[in-house]
Backbone as CSV, one residue per row, in Angstrom:
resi,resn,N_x,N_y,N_z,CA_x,CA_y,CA_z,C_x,C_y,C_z
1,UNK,126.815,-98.909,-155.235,127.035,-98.904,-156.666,128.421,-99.496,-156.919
2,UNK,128.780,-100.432,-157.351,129.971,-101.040,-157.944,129.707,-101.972,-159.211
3,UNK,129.027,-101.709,-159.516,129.042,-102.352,-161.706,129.054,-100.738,-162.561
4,UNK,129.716,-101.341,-163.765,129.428,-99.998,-164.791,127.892,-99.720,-164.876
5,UNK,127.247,-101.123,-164.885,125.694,-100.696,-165.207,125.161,-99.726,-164.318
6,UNK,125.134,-100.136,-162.947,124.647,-99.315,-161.812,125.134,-98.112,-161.973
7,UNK,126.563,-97.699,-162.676,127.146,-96.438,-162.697,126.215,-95.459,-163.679
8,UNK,126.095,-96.484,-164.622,125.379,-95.529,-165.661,124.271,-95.147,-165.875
9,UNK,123.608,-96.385,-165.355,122.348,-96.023,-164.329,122.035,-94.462,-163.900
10,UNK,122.924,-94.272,-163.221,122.575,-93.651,-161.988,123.287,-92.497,-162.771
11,UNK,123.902,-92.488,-163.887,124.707,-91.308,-164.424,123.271,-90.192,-165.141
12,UNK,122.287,-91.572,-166.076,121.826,-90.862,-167.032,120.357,-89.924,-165.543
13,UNK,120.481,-90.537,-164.834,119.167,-89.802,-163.581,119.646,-88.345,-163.168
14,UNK,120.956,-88.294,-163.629,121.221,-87.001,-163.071,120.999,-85.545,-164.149
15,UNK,121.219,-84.474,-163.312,120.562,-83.098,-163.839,121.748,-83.148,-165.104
16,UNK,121.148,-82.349,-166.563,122.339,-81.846,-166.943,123.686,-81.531,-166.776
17,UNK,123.530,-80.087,-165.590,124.859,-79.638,-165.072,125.720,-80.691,-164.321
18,UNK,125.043,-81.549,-163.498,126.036,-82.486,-162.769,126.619,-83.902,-163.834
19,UNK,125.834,-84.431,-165.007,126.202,-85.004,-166.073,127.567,-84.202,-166.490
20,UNK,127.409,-82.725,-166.650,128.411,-82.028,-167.348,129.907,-81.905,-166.308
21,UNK,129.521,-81.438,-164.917,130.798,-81.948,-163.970,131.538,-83.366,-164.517
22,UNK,130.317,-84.828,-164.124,130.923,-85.776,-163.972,131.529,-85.939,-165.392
23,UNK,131.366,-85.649,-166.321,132.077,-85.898,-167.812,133.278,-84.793,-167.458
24,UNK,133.769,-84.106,-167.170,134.829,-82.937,-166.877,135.511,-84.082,-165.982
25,UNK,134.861,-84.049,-164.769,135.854,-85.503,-163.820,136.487,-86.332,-164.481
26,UNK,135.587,-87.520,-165.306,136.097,-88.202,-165.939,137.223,-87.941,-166.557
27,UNK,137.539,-86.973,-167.950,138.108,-86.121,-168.274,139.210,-86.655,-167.881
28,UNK,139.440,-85.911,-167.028,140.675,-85.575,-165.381,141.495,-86.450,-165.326
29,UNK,140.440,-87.389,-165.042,141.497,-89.433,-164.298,141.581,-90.261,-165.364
30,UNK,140.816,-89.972,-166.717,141.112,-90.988,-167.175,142.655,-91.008,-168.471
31,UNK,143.928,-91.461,-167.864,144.278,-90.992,-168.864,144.148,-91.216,-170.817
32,UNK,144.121,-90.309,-171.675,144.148,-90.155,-172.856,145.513,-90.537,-173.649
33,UNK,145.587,-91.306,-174.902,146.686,-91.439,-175.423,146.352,-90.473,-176.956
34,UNK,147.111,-89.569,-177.083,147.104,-88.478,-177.881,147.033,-88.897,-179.429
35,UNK,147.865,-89.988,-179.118,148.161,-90.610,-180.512,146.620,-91.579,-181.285
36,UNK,145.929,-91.677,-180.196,144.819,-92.340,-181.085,143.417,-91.359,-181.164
37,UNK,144.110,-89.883,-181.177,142.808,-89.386,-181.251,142.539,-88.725,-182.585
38,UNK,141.985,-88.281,-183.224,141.709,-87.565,-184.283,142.269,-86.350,-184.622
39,UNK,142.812,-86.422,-186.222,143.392,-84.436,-186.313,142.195,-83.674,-185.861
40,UNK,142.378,-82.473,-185.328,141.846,-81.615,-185.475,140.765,-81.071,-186.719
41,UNK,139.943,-80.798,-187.400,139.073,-80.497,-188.199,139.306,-78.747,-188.801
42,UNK,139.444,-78.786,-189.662,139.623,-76.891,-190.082,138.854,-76.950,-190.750
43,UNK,138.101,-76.194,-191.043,137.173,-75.395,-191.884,137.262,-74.176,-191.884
44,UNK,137.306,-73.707,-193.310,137.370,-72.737,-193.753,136.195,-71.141,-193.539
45,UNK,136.599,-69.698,-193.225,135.744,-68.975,-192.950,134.527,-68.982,-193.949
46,UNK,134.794,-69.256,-195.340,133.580,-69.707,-196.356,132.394,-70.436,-195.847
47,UNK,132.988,-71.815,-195.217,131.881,-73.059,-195.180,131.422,-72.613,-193.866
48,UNK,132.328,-71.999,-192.975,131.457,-71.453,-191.484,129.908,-70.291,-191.845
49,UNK,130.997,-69.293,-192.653,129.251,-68.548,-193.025,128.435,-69.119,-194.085
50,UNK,129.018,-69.929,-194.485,127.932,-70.953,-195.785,126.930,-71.331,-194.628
51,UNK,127.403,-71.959,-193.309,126.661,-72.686,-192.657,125.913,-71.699,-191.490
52,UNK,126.079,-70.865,-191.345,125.587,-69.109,-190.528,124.884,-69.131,-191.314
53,UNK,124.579,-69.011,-192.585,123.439,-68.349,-193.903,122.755,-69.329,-193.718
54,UNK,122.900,-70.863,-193.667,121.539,-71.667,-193.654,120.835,-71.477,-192.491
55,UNK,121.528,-71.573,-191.573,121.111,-71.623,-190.243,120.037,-70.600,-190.191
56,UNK,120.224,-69.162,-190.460,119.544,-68.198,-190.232,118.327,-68.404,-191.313
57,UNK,118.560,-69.005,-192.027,117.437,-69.220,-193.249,116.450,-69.787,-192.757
58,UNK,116.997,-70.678,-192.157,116.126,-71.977,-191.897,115.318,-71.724,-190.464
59,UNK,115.632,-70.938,-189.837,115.280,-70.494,-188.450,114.255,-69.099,-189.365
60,UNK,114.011,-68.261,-190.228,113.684,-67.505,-190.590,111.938,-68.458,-191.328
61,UNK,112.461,-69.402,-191.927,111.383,-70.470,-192.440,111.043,-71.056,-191.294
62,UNK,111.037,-71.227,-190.251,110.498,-72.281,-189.226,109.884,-70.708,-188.674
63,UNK,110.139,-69.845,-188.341,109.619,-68.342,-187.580,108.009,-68.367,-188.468
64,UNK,108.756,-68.703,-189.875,107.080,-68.123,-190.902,105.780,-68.935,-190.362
65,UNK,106.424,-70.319,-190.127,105.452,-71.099,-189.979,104.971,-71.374,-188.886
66,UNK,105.394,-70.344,-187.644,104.404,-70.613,-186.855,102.805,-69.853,-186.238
């Protein structure tokens, strides 16, 4: 294996958990420049259980219908 293709290839054949290692590896070596990444995201405890209440709604409507 020495092309990206062959890499990725051979990335997407693998199990979940070892996908989830090799993305952690990656991680590791590759270095990151801090400055081009995105703020952080806040949301408020409101819009978190705004979004808990649909969730459960909607999982409560998909339960009816089966």
């Amino acid at each position: 294996m020495s092309t990206l293709a062959e890499i990725e290839q051979a990335a997407e054949k693998l199990p979940l958990q070892e996908k989830t290692e090799l993305l952690r590896f990656m991680l590791r070596i590759v270095p990151v420049d801090q400055s081009q990444l995105p703020e952080a995201r806040v949301f408020s405890k409101e819009e978190v259980q705004g979004w808990l209440e649909e969730d459960e709604a909607s999982m409560r409507r998909f339960r009816e219908n089966l």
